[in-house]
C-alpha positions as CSV (number, residue, x, y, z in Angstrom):
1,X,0.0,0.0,0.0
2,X,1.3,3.3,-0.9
3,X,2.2,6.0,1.8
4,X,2.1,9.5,1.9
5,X,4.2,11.9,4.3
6,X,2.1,15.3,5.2
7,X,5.0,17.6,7.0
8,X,6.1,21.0,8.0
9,X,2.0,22.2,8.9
10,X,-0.6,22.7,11.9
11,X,-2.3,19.3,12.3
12,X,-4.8,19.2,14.9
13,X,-5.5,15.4,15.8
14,X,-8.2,15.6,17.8
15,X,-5.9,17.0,20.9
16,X,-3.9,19.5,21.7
17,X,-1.2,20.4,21.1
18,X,-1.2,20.8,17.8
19,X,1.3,18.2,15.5
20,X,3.6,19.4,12.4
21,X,3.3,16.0,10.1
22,X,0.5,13.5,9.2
23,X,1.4,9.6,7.5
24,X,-1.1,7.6,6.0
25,X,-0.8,4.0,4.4
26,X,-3.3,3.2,2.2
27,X,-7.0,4.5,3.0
28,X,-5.3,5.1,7.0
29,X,-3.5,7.6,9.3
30,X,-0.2,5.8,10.8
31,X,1.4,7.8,12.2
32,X,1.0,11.8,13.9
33,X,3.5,14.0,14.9
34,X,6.4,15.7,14.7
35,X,8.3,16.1,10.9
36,X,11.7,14.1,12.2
37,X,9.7,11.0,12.7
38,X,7.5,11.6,10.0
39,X,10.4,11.7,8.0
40,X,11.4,8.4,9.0
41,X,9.0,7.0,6.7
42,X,9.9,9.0,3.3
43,X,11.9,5.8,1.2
44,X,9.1,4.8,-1.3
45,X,6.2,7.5,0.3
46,X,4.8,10.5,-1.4
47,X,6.2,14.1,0.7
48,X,4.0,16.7,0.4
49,X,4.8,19.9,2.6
50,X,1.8,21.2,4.3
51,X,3.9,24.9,4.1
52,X,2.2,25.7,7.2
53,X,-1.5,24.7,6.4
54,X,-4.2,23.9,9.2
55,X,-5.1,20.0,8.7
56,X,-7.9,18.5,11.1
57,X,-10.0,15.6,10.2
58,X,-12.7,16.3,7.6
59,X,-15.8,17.2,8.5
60,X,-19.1,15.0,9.1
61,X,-22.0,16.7,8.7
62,X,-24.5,14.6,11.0
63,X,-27.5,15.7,9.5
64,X,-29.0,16.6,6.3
65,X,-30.4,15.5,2.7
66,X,-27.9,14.9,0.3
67,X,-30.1,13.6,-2.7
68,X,-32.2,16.7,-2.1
69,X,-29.3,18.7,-2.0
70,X,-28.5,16.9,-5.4
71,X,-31.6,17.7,-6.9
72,X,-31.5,21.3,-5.8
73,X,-28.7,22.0,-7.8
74,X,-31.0,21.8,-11.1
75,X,-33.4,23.9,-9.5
76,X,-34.1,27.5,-9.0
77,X,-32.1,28.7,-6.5
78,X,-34.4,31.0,-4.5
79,X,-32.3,31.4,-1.5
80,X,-29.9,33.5,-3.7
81,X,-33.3,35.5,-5.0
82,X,-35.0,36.3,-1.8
83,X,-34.5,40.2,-0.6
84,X,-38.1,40.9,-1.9
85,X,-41.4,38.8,-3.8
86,X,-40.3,41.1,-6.6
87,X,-36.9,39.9,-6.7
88,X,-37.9,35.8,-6.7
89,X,-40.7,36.5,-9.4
90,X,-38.3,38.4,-11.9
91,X,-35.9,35.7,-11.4
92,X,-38.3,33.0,-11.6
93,X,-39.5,34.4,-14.8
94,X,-35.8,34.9,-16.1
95,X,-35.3,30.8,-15.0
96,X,-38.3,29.8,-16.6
97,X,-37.3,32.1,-19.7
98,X,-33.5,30.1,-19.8
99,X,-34.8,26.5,-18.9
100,X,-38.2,25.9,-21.0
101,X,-40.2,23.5,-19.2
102,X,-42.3,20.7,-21.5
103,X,-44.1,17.8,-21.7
104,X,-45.2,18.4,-18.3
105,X,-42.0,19.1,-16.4
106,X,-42.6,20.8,-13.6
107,X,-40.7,24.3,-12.5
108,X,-39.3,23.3,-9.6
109,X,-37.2,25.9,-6.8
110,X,-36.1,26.0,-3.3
111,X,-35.3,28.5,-0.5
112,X,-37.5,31.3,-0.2
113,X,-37.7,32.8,3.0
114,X,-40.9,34.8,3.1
115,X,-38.9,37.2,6.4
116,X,-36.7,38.1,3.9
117,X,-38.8,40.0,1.7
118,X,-38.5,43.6,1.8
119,X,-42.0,44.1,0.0
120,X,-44.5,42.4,1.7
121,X,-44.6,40.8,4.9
122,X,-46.3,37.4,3.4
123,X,-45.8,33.8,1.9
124,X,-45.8,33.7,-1.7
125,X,-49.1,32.7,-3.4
126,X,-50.6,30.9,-6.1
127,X,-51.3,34.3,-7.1
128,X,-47.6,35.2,-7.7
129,X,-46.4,32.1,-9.1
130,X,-48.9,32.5,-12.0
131,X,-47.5,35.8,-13.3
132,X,-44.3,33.6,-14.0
133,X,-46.4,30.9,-15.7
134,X,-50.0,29.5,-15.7
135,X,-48.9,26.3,-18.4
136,X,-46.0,25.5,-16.6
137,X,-46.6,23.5,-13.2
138,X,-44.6,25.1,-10.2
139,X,-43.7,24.2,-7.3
140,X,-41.7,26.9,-4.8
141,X,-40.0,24.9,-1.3
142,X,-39.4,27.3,1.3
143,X,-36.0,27.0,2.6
144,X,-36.9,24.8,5.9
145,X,-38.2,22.4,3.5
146,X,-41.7,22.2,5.7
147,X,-43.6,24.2,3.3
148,X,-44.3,25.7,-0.6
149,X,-46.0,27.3,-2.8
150,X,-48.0,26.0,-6.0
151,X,-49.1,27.8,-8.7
152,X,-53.0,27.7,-10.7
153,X,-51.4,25.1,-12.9
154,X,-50.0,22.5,-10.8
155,X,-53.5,22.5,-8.9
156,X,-55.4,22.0,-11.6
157,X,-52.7,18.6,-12.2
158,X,-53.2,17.5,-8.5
159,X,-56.8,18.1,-8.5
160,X,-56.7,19.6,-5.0
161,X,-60.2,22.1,-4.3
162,X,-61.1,24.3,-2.3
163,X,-62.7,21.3,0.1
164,X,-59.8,18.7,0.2
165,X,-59.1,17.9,3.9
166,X,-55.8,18.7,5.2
167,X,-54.0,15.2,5.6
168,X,-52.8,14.0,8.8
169,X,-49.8,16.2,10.1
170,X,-50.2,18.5,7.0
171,X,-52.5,21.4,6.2
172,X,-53.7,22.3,2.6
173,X,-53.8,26.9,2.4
174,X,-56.5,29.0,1.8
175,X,-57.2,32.8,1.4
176,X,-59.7,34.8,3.2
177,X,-62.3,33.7,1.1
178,X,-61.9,30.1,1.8
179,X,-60.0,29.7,-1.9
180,X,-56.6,27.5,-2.3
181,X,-53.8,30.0,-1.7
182,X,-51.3,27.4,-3.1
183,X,-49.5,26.5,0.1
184,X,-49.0,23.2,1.1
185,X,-46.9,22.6,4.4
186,X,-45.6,19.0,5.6
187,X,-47.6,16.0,5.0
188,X,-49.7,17.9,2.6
189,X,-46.6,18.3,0.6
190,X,-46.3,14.5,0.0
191,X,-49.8,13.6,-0.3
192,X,-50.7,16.1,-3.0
193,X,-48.0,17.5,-4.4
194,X,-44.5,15.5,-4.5
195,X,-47.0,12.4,-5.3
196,X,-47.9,14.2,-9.0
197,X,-44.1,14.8,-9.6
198,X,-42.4,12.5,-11.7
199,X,-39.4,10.3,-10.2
200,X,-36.2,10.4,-12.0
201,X,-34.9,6.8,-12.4
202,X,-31.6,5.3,-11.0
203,X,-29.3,6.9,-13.7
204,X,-31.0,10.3,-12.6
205,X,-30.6,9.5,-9.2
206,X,-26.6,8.9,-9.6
207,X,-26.4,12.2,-11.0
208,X,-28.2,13.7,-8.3
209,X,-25.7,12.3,-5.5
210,X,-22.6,12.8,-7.4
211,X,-23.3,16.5,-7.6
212,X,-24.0,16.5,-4.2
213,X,-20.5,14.8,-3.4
214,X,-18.9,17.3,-5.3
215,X,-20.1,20.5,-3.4
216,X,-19.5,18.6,-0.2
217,X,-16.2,18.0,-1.0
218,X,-15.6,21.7,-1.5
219,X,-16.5,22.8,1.5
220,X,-14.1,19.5,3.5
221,X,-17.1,17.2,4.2
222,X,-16.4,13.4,3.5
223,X,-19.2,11.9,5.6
224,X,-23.0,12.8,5.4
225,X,-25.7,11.1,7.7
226,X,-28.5,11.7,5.3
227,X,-32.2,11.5,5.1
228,X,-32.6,10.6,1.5
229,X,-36.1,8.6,1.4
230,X,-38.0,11.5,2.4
231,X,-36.6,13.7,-0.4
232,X,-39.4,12.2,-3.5
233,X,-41.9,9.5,-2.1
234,X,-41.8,8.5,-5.3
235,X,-38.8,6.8,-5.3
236,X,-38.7,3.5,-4.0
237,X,-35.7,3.4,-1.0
238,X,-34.1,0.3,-2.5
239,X,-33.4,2.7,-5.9
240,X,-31.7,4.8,-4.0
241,X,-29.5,1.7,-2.2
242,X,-28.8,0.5,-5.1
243,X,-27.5,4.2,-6.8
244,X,-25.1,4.7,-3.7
245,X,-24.2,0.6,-4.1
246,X,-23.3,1.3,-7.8
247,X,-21.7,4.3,-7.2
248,X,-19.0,3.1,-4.4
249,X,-18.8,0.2,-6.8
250,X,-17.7,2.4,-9.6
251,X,-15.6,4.7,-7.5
252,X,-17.2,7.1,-7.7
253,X,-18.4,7.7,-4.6
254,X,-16.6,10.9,-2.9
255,X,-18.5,10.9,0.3
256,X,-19.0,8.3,3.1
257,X,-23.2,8.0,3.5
258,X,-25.2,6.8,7.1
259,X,-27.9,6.9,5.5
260,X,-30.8,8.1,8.2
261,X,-33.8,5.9,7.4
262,X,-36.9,7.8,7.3
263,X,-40.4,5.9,6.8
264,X,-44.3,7.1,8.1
265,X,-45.7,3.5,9.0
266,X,-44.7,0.7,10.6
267,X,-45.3,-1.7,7.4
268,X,-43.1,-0.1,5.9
269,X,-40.6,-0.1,8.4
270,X,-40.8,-3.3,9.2
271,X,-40.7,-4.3,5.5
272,X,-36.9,-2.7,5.4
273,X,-36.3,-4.2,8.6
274,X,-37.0,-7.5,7.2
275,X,-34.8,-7.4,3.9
276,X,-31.7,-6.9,6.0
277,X,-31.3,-3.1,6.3
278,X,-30.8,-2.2,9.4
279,X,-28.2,0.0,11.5
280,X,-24.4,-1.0,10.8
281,X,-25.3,-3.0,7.8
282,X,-23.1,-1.5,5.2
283,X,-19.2,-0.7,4.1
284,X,-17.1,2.3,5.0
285,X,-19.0,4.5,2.0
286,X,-22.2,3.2,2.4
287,X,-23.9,2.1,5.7
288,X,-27.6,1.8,6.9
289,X,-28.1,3.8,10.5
290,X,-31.1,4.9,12.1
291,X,-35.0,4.5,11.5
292,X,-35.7,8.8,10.6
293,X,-38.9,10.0,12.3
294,X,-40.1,13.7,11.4
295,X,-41.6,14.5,14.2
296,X,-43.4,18.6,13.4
297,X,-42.1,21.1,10.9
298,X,-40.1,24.3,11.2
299,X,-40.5,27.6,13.8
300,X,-39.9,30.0,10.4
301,X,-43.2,27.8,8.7
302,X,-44.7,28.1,12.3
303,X,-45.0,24.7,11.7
304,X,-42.8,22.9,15.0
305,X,-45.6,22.0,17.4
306,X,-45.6,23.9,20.6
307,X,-47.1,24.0,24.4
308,X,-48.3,27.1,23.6
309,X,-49.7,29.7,20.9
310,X,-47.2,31.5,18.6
311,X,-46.8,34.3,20.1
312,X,-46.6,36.3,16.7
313,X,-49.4,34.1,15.8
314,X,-51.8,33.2,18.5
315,X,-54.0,31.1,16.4
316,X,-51.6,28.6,16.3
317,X,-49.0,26.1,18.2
318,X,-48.1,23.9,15.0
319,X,-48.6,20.4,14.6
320,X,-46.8,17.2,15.0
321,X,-46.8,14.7,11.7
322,X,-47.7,11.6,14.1
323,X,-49.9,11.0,16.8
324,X,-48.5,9.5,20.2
325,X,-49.3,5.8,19.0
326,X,-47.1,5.9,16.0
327,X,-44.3,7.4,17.2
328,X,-45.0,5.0,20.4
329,X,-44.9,2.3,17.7
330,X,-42.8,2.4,15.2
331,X,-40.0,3.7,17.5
332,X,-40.5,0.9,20.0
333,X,-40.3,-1.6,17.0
334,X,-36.8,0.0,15.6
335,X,-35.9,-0.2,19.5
336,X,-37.0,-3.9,20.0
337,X,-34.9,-4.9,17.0
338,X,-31.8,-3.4,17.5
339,X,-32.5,-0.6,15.3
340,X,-30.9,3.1,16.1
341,X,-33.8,6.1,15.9
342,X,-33.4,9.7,15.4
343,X,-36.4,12.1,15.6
344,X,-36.7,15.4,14.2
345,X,-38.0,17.8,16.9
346,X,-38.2,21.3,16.8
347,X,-40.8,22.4,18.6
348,X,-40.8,21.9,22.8
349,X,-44.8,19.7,22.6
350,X,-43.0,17.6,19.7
351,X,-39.9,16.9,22.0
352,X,-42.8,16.1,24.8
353,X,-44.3,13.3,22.7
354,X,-40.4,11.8,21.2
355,X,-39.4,11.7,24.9
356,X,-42.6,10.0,26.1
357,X,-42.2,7.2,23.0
358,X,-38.6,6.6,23.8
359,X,-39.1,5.9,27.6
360,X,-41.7,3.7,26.6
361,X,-39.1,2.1,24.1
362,X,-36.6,1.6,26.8
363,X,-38.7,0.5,29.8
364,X,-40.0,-2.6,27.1
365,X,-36.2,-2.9,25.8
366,X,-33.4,-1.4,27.8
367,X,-30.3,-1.0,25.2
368,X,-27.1,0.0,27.3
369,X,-26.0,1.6,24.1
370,X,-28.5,2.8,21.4
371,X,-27.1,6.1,19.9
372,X,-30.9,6.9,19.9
373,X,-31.2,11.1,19.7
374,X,-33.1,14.0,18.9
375,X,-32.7,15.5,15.9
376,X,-32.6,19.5,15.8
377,X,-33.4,19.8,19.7
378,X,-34.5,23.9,19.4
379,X,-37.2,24.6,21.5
380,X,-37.2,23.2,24.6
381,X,-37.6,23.4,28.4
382,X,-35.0,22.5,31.2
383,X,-36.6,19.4,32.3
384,X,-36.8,18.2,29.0
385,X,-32.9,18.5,28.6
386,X,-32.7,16.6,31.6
387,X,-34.4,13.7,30.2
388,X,-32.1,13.5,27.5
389,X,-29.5,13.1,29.2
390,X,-30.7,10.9,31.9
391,X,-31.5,8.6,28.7
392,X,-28.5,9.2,26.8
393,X,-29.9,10.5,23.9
394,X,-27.6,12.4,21.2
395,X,-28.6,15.6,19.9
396,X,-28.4,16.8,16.3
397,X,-27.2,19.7,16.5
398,X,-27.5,22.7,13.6
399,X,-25.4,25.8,15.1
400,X,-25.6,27.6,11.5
401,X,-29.3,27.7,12.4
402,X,-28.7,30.8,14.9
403,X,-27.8,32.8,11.6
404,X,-31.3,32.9,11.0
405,X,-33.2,32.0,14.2
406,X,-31.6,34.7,16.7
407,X,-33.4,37.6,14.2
408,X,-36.6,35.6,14.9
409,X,-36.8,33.3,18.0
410,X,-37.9,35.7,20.8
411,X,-40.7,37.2,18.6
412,X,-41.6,33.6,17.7
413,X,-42.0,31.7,20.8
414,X,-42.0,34.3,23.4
415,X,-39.1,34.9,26.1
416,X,-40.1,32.3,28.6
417,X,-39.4,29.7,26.2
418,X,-36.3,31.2,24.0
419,X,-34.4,32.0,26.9
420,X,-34.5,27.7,27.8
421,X,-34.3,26.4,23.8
422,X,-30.9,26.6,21.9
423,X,-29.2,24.8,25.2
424,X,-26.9,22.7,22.9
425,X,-23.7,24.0,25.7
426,X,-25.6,22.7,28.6
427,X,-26.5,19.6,27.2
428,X,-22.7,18.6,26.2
429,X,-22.2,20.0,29.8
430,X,-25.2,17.7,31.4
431,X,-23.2,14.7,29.3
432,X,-24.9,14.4,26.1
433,X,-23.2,13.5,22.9
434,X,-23.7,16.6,20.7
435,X,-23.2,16.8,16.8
436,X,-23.2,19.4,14.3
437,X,-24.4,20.0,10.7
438,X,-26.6,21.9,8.2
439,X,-29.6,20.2,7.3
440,X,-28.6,20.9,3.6
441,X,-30.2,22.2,1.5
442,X,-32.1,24.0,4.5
443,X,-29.0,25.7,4.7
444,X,-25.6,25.0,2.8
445,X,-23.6,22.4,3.7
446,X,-20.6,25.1,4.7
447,X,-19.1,23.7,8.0
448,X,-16.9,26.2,8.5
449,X,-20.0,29.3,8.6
450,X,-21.6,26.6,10.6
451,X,-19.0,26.4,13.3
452,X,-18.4,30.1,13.8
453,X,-22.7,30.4,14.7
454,X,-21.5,27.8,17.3
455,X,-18.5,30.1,18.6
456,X,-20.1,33.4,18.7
457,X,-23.4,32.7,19.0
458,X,-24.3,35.8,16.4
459,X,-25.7,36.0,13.0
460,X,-22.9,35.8,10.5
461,X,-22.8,39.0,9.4
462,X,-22.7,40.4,13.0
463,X,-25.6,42.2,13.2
464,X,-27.6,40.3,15.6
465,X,-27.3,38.6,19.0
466,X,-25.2,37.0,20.8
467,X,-28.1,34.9,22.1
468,X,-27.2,33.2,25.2
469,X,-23.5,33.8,24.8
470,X,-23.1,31.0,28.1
471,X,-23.8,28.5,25.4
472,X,-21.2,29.2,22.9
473,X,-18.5,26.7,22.0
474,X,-14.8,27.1,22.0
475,X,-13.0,26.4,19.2
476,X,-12.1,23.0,20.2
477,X,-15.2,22.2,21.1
478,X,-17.0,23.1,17.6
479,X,-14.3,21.4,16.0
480,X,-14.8,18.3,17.5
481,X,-18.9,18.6,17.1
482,X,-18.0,18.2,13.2
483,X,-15.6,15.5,13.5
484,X,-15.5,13.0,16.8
485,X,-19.3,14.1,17.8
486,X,-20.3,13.5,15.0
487,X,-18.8,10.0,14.9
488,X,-20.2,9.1,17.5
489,X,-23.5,10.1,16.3
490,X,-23.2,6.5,13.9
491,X,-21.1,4.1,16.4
492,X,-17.8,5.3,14.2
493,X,-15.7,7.2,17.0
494,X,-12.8,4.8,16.9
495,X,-12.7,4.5,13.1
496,X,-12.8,7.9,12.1
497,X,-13.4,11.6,13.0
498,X,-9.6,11.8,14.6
499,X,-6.2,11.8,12.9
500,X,-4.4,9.0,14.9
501,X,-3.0,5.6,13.8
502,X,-5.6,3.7,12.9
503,X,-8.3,6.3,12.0
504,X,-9.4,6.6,8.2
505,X,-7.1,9.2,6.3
506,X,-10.3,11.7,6.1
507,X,-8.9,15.0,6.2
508,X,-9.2,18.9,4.9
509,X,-6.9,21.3,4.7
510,X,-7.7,24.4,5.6
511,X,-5.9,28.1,4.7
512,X,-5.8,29.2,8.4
513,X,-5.5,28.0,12.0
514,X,-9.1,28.3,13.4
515,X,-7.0,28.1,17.1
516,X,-5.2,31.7,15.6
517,X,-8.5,32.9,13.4
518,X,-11.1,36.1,14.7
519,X,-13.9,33.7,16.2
520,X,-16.3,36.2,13.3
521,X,-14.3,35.3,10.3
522,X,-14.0,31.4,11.0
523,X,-16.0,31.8,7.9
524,X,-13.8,33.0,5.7
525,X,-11.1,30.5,6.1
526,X,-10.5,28.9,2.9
527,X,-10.7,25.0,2.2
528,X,-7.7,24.8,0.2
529,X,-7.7,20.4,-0.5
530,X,-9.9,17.5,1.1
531,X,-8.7,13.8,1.4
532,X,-10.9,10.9,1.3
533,X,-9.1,7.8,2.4
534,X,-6.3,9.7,1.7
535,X,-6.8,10.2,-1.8
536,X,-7.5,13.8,-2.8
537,X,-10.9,14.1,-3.8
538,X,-11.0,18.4,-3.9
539,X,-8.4,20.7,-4.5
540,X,-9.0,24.6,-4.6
């Protein structure tokens, strides 16, 4: 196997002090530390010299939707079109103008953010989508992924009226007048919109991921634990098993995929279960993990289910997408069978009902070590962080979620419950494994932006917060959310996330020290190469 001597840089292992050299044999890290001994193993290696360069172990972005993040990348990209209604139409219009739609493609877009828009203080409508197009189907996600907007055309293809129920955990938008408004949030989405979109096949599906890997790659991530069945319906999960399966076969897989199970009833479940996929069941690229449970929707949707109203929006505390008995069940079958779970909660009632089903799930089938955790973890109340960690739950962590939150969070949920929600410190204090990631394409997948929410507990830009600056992280400590945390967030702490002997050779290098960088430009520091097994799969 062919080695390769890293020397003369900053290499943070995953302790301090910092190192000068890195080897690797193969797809492993043998040896860390100082260049003399390093050197020891140059007859018949590769030397490169670091000249200086930060290296750390890649990043491991413990939550978020690759294949949706794949797919995005052919769509409109609203998030980059969202300072006013006005802007996102013209665009739109422009998009539409530059990709002709036919044959009953659908317009598709993501990442409006309706408390963006300078203009009007509203979701997009129906309305607004049809002075883009009223032959065209459209379809307009909001960034959180929880909601979006239709327009006249796709309506008429659904065949949704004014007098279709809202679906379980889902609610179907109307206007003043009782009319279709063209918003569709959660379930709804699924039931009456995604399910009229066509699937792209396997060859599609390749595309999707590989496009993904790429951007991922760019910004140092080599491990996603992704939530890819929930991205289309309409793809059948063993098509996307068998595109990652083809992919690693074909080396062409640049990213190393925990694929985070989600499925809505326990047929289906157990139907998976059954044909062998289950949690560890896998190779290093490819690997089943944990049954995925969304358990509400998002705070900006006013979607995540609270104990009490909205307080910008008193009609309303949200909804969960389950009722107790499902989430009892299916989550007590993953538990029985071995099966790792991780639950989406946002909202403080949603985290109620997760943490009820899990102690029911333990007290039928104690499991010393189940990894089992909440994913998200935003809203919530003191005694319900203590539960957590008296079960030893992991959190999900997203600390680039402050960017937007802080602006919005008070005014949201009122101060009684912001100033107890966002507790990701105290947790890791109280014992609790805590990870970090995006939720990409909720937000992009750019780790390093990410971390530097986590350190100063501001927006990016400065201009708001800090919001409960006790909680921040040190620099060592957000680093290690993005590596070793997030590790342990799939049982792979002793395999990866450190660069010691022994540990997979995944590793970025980075342009500066973020021990020597400004805690408010962590952002800016430049990912100048990323190593996948030790082979170089990005280079700036």
């Amino acid at each position: 196997m062919s080695k390769k001597v890293f020397y003369n840089g900053s290499v943070y292992t995953g302790t301090l002090p910092l190192v000068t050299a890195l080897v690797t044999e193969g797809d492993h890290v043998v040896f860390a530390g100082n260049d003399l001994e390093a050197l020891s193993y140059a007859e018949d290696s590769d030397c490169i010299d670091l000249k200086g360069k930060f290296v750390m172990a890649s990043f491991n972005d413990s939550h978020m939707h690759l294949l949706a993040y794949g797919a995005a990348a052919r769509a409109a990209k609203l998030n980059e079109h969202t300072t006013s209604l006005k802007e996102m139409l013209d665009y739109l219009k422009a998009f539409e103008k530059e990709h002709p739609h036919t044959n009953g493609a659908w317009l598709k877009g993501r990442g409006w953010n309706q408390d963006y828009f300078t203009d009007v203080d509203r979701m997009p409508t129906r309305k607004d989508l049809d002075t883009v197009s009223t032959s065209v189907p459209m379809c307009m996600v909001r960034t959180c992924g929880h909601i979006l907007c239709v327009n006249s055309k796709a309506l008429e293809i659904m065949g949704v009226t004014d007098d279709t129920p809202d679906p379980e955990g889902g609610a179907i938008g109307h206007d003043e007048n009782g009319h279709l408004n063209g918003i569709f949030s959660d379930n709804a989405m699924d039931v009456y919109v995604y399910s009229k979109i066509a699937a792209p096949d396997k060859d599609e599906v390749k595309e999707m991921i590989k496009a993904a890997c790429r951007e991922l790659n760019r910004y140092g991530v080599t491990s996603s634990q992704t939530d890819d069945y929930s991205y289309l319906r309409a793809i059948d999960w063993r098509t996307i098993n068998e595109a990652y399966k083809e992919l690693e076969e074909e080396g062409q897989l640049t990213v190393r995929v925990y694929e985070q199970s989600n499925f809505t009833t326990l047929d289906s479940l157990k139907e998976y279960y059954e044909s062998g996929c289950t949690t560890g069941v896998g190779s290093d690229l490819f690997k089943f993990g944990p049954l995925k449970m969304l358990g509400d929707g998002a705070l900006g949707a006013r979607t995540a289910y609270l104990s009490c109203p909205y307080a910008d929006d008193p009609s309303t505390c949200g909804y969960p997408l389950f009722d107790q008995e499902t989430f009892d069940t299916m989550i007590g079958y993953a538990n029985e069978h071995g099966m790792q779970v991780a639950v989406h909660a946002i909202g403080d009632a949603c985290l109620d009902m997760v943490l009820k089903a899990y102690e029911k799930a333990f007290a039928a089938h104690p499991r010393k070590d189940h990894r089992c955790g909440i994913v998200h973890c935003q809203v919530s109340r003191p005694e319900q962080l203590k539960k957590i960690a008296d079960m030893g739950l992991h959190v999900y962590m997203q600390s680039i979620f402050l960017n937007y939150d802080i602006r919005m969070i008070h005014e949201r949920v009122g101060n009684k419950l912001a100033d107890s929600s966002y507790r990701w410190k105290t947790l890791e204090k109280m014992g609790v494994s805590v990870s970090n990631g995006t939720d990409c394409p909720v937000e992009l997948p750019d780790a390093l932006a990410c971390m530097q929410c986590g350190v100063t507990r501001t927006t990016l830009d400065g201009s708001a917060g800090p919001y409960l600056a006790d909680e921040a992280f040190t620099v060592q400590e957000i680093l290690d959310s993005y590596t070793i945390k997030s590790a342990e967030a799939s049982f792979e702490e002793n395999v990866k996330g450190r660069l010691a002997p022994g540990y997979m050779a995944d590793f970025v290098i980075l342009g500066q020290n973020p021990f020597e960088t400004s805690p408010e430009h962590i952002k800016d520091i430049p990912v100048e190469a990323t190593y996948l097994g030790a082979k170089l799969v990005y280079q700036k």
